[in-house]
C-alpha positions in Angstrom: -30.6 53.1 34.8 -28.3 50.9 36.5 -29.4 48.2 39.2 -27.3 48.7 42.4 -25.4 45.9 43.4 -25.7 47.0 47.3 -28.1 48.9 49.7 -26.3 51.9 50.8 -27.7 53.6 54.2 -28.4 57.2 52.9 -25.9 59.4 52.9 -22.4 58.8 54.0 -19.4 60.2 54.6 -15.9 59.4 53.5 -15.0 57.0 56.3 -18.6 55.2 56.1 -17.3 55.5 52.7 -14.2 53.5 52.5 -15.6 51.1 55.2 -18.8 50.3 52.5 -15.2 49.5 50.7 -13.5 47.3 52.8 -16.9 45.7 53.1 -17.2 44.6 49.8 -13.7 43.7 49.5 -14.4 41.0 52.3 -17.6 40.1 50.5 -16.1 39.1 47.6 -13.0 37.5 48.8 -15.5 34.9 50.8 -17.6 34.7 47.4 -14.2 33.5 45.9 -13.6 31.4 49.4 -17.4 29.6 48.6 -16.9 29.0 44.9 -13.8 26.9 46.3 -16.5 25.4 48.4 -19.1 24.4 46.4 -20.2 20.9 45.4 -22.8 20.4 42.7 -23.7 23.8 41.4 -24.3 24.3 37.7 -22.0 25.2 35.7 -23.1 28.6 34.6 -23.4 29.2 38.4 -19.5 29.0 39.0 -18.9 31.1 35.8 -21.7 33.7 36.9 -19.6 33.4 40.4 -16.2 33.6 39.0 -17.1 37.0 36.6 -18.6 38.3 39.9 -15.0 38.3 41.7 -13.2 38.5 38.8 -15.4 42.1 38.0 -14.4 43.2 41.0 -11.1 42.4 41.7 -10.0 43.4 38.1 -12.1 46.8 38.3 -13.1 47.7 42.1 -10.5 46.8 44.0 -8.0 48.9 41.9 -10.5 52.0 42.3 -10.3 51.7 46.3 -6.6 51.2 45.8 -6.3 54.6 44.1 -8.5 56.0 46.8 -6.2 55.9 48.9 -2.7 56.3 47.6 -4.0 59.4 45.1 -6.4 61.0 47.7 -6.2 60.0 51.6 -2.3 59.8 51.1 -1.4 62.7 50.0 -3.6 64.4 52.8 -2.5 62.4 55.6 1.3 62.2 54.6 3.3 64.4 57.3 0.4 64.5 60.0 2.8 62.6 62.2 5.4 59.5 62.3 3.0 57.0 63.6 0.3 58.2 60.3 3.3 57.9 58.0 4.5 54.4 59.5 0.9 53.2 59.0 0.7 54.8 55.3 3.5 53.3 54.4 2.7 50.1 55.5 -0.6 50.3 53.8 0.9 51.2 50.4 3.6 48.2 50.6 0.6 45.8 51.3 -1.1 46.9 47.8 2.0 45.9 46.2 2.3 42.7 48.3 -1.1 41.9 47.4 -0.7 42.1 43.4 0.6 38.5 42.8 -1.9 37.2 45.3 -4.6 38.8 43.2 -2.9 37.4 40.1 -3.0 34.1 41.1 -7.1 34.4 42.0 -7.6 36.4 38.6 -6.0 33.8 36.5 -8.5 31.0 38.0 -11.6 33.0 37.6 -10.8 33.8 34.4 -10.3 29.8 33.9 -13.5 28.9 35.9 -15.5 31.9 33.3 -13.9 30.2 30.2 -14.3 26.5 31.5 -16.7 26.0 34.9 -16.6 22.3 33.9 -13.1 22.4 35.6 -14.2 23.4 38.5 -13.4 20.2 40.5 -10.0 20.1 39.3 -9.4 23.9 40.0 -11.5 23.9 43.7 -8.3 23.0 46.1 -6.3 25.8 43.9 -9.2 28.2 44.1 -9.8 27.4 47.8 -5.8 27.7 48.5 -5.8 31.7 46.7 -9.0 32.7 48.0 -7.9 31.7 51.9 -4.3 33.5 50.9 -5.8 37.0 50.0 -8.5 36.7 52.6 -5.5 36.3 54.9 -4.1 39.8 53.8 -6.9 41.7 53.2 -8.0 40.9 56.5 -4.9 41.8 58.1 -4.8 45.0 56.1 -8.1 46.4 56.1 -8.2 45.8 60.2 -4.8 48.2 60.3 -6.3 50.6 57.9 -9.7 50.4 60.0 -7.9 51.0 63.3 -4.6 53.4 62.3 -5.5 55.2 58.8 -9.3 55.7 58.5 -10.0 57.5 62.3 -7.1 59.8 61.0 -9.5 61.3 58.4 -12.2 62.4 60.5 -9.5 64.1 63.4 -6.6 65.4 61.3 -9.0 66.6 57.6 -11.0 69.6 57.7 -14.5 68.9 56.8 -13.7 70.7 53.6 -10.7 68.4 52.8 -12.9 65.3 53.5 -15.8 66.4 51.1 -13.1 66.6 48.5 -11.7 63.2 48.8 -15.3 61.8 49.0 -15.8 63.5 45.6 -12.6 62.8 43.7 -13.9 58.9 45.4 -17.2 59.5 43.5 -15.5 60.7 40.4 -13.8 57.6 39.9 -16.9 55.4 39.9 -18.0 55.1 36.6 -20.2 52.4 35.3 -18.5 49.7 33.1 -20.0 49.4 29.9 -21.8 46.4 29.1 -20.3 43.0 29.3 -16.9 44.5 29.8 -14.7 41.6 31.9 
């Protein structure tokens, strides 16, 4: 059985959903913001650090990103021009955010491969980490305040339930030591 990485609060529905999300987005985007940070650690603390966002951003993150384009999209699309403005915007951001992620990727998977490095990779670490918290904070504040409220007053209950399970569907466990 897997561990869970985080305490859920019993059962929620698909906004507390998405925002359990967003949450972890912002957790690991500081995780990548305090390996920039840190001074003295062990090297096989980085590289545990480093897989930890790299994990996520390589496999989580692109989940919640097909969240919402294949399954809130398509049911908010045509509510109304202030929904589609915002859904638009939202789906531009993902794309903005790809070489952002890139660039964070491509030192984590450094830091994993070679933690010794880590003080010659910190400032370039500490410069991508500070960029994508920058967007994802901007982003996942719009999404908070113009997309997500949309769900529980324009979706019928039945339309939310199925979006929370085509959500579940796509959480599968990664099999051992995948990167």
């Amino acid at each position: 059985m897997p561990i869970p990485l985080h305490v859920t609060r019993g059962p929620m529905d698909l906004v507390d959903t998405l925002l359990d999300c967003h949450a972890r987005i912002r957790e690991y985007a500081g995780l990548a913001r305090k390996i920039a940070a840190a001074r003295g650690i062990e090297p096989a603390q980085i590289a545990s650090a480093a897989a930890d966002v790299q994990r996520y951003f390589r496999h989580g993150l692109p989940r919640h990103v097909e969240d919402e384009e294949q399954s809130v999209v398509p049911r908010l699309r045509g509510r109304s021009p202030e929904c589609d403005a915002a859904l638009a915007t939202m789906e531009r951001e993902h794309h903005e955010h790809e070489p952002l992620l890139a660039r964070l990727l491509a030192l984590m998977d450094q830091l994993m491969a070679a933690p010794q490095r880590h003080a010659e990779l910190a400032d370039a670490v500490g410069a991508a980490a500070d960029a994508i918290t920058t967007a994802f904070e901007h982003h996942l504040v719009a999404e908070e305040q113009q997309i997500l409220p949309l769900l529980r007053t324009q979706l019928s209950s039945a339309e939310q339930a199925a979006i929370l399970a085509e959500l579940r569907a796509r959480r599968t466990p990664l099999p051992p030591g995948a990167r």
